[in-house]
C-alpha positions as CSV (number, residue, x, y, z in Angstrom):
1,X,17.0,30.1,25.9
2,X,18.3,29.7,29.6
3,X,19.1,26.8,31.2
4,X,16.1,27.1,33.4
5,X,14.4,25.5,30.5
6,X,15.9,22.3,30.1
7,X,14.9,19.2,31.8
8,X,16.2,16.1,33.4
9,X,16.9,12.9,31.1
10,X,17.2,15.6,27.9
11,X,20.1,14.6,25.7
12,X,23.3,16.6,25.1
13,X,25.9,16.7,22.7
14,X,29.1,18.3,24.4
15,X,31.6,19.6,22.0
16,X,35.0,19.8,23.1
17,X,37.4,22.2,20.8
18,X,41.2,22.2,20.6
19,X,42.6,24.3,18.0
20,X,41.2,23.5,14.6
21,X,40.1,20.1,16.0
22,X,37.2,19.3,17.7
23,X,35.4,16.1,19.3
24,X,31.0,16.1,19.2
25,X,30.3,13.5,23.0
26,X,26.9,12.3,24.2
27,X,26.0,13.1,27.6
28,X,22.1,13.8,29.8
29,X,21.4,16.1,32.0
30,X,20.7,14.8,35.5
31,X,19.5,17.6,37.3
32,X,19.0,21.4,36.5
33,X,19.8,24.0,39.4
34,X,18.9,27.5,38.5
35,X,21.7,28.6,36.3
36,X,23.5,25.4,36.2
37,X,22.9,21.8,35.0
38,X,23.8,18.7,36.4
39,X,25.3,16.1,34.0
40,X,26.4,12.5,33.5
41,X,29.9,12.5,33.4
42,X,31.8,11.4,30.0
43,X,34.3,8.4,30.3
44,X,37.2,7.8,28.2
45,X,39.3,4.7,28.2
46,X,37.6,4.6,31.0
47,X,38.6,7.6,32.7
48,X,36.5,10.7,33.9
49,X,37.4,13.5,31.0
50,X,38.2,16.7,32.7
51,X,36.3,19.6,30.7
52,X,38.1,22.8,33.1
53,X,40.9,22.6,30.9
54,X,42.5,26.0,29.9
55,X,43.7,24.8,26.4
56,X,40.2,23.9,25.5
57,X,36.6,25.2,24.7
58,X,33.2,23.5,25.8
59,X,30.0,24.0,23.8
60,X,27.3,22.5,24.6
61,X,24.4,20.7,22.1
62,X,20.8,20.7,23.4
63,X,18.9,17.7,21.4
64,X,14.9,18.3,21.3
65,X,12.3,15.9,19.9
66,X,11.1,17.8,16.4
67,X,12.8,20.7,17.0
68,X,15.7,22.8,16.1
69,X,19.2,22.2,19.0
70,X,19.4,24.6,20.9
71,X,23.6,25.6,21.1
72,X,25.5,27.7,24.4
73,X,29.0,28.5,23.3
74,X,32.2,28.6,25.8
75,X,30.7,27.3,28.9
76,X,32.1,26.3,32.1
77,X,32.0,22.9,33.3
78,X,33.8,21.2,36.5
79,X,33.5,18.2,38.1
80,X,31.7,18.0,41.4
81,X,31.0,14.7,43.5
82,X,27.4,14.0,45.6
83,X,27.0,10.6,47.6
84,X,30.4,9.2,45.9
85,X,29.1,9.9,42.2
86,X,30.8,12.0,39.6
87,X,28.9,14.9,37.5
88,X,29.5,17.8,35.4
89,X,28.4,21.4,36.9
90,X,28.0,23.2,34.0
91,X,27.4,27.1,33.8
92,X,26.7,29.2,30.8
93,X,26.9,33.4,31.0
94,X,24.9,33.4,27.8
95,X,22.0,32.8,26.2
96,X,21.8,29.5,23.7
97,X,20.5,29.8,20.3
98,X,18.5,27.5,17.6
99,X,21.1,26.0,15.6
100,X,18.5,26.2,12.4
101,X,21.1,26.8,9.3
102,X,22.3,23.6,7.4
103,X,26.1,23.7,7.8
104,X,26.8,22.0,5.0
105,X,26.1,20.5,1.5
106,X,23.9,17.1,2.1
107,X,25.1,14.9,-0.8
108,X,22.5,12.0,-2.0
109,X,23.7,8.8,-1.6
110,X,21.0,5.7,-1.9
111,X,23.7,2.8,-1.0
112,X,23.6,-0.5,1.3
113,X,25.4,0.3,4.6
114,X,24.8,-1.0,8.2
115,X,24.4,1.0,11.3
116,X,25.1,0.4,15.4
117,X,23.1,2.3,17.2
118,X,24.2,2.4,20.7
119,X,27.5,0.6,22.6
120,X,27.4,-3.0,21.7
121,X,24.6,-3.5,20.2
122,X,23.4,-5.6,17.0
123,X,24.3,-4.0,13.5
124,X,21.3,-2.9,11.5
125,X,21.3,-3.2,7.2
126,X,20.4,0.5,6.2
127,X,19.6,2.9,3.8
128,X,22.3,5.1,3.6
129,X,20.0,8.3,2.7
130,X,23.3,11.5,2.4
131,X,26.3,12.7,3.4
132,X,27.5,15.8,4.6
133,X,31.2,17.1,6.1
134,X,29.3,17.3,9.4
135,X,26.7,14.5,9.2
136,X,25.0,11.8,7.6
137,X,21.7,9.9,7.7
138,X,20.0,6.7,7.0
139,X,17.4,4.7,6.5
140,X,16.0,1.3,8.1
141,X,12.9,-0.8,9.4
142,X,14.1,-1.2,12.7
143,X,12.4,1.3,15.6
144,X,15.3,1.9,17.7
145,X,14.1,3.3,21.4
146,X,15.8,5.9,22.6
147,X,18.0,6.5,19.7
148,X,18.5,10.3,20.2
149,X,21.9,11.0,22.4
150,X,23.0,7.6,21.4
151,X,26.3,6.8,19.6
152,X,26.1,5.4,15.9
153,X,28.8,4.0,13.3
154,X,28.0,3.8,10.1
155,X,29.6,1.9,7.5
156,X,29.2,2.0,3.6
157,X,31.2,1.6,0.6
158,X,31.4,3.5,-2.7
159,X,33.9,4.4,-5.6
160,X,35.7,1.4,-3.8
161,X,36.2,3.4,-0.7
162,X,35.3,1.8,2.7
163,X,33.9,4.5,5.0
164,X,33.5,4.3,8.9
165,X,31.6,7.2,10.5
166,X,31.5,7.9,14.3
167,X,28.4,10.4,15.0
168,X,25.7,11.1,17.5
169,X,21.9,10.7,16.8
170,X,20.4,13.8,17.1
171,X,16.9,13.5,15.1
172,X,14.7,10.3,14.2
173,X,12.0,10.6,12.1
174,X,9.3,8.0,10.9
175,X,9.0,8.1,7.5
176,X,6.3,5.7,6.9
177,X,5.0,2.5,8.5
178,X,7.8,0.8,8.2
179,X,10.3,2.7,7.6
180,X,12.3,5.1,10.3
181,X,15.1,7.9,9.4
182,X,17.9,8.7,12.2
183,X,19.9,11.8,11.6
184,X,23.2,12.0,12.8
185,X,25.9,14.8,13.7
186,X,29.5,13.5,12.9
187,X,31.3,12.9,16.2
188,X,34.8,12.1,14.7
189,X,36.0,14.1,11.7
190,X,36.3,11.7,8.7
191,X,39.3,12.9,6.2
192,X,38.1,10.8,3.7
193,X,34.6,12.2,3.1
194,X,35.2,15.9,2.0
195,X,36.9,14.5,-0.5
196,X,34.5,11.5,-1.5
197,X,31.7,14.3,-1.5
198,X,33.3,16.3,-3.9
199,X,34.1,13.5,-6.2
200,X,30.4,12.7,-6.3
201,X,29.5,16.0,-7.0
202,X,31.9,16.8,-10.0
203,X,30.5,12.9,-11.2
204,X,27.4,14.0,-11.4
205,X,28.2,17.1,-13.2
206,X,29.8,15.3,-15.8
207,X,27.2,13.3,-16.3
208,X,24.4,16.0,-16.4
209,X,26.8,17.6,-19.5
210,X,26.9,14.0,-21.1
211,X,23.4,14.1,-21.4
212,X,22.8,17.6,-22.2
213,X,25.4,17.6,-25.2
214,X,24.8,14.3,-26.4
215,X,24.8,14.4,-30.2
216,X,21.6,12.9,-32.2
217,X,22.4,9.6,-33.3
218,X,24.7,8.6,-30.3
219,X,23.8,4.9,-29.0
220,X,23.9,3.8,-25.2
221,X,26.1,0.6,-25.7
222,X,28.3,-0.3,-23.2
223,X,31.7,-1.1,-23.7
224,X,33.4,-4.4,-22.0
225,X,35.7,-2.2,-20.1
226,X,33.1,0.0,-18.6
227,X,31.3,-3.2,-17.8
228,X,33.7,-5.1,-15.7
229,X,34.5,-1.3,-14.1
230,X,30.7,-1.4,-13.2
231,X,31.0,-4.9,-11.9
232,X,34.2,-4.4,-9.8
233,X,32.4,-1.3,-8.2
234,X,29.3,-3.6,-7.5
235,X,31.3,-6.3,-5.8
236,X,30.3,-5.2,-1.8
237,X,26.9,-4.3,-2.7
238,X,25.1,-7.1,-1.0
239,X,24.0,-7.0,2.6
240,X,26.3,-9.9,3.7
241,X,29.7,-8.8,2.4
242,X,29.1,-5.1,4.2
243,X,28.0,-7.1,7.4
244,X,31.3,-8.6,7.4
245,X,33.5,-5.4,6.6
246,X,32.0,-3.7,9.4
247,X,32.7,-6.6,12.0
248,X,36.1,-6.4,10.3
249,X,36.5,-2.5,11.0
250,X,35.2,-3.1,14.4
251,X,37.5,-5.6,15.2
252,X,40.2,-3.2,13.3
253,X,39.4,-0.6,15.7
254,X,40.0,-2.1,19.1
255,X,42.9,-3.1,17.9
256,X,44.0,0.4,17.5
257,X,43.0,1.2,20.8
């Protein structure tokens, strides 16, 4: 796929790489010109970010309704001014690609969370629906409009670990009537959920063999110790006390900044 068949308003995700590191930003094309697209420019702290630099690379994330992103790799991008605005001229010398292969293991997860969609706008309670190293998804009974390209931040707790995802909307699905399903691409590598993934799966391993060599006669009871572990686990599952942790992480957050 060329340029030539993109359109204004589509949403991009432009990925910025710097040695092993790499940073997943939301941007929309303007205009496209032949072999070039126009683009909104990106702001940081709020900054223009310059994307000519030689100690980085630029690819660039076509989102499409339904349908597989398309990806350009190592592509050119400067900044160019018309009537006193700032955009992105941004040129690719190859061909883009559907991205269609899952990148990674999706790991079920079912727990309360709550979602912002967008910059400062109201939290949603969600569904968190999985996990992966290079997204995550969820569930919830608000319609938001024009969700794809947005920002999201996701926050959820389990095994007594808070987690606070940065990512981009790239797919929303309705699942039913009332129910909608936003897939997200992780914007912000998240140390802590490589690890967390793997701890769920060996969990569930071990409980698969449990069951499987569970010896005839063997009763279900619970012991007290297993109990209170249950209930200390189950201590941030209602909607309230997650509410508040991610106002507090937000608030934690522009601190940092």
């Amino acid at each position: 796929m060329t340029f030539t068949e993109a359109r204004a308003g589509d949403n991009l995700i432009i990925q910025i790489v710097f040695g092993k590191q790499n940073m997943d930003l939301p941007s929309k094309i303007i205009d496209v010109r032949g072999q070039n697209l126009i683009v909104d420019i990106i702001y940081l702290d709020k900054k223009m970010l310059n994307l000519s630099s030689e100690h980085i690379r630029v690819h660039l994330m076509l989102i499409r309704e339904g349908k597989a992103p398309i990806v350009w790799k190592n592509i050119t991008c400067k900044i160019i001014k018309e009537n006193e605005q700032a955009f992105y001229q941004i040129t690719s010398y190859s061909e883009g690609y559907e991205n269609n292969r899952r990148e990674a293991f999706r790991l079920y997860i079912g727990n309360d969370g709550v979602a912002q969609i967008g910059i400062n706008k109201k939290a949603l309670e969600v569904i968190v629906r999985d996990v992966s190293e290079n997204g995550f998804s969820f569930v919830t009974s608000i319609d938001v409009k024009m969700a794809v390209g947005e920002p999201v931040r996701l926050v959820f707790i389990d095994l007594d670990i808070t987690f606070s995802l940065m990512g981009i909307v790239v797919r929303k699905v309705n699942v039913n009537e009332k129910e909608v399903l936003y897939g997200c691409k992780l914007s912000v590598k998240n140390d802590k959920l490589l690890k967390y993934i793997n701890n769920k799966q060996r969990q569930t391993i071990s409980a698969n063999k449990n069951k499987e060599y569970k010896g005839p006669g063997m009763g279900t009871k619970v012991s007290k110790v297993k109990k209170k572990k249950e209930s200390k686990k189950n201590r941030y599952e209602t909607t309230a006390e997650i509410k508040n942790l991610f106002v507090k992480v937000l608030h934690e957050d522009n601190n940092e900044k």
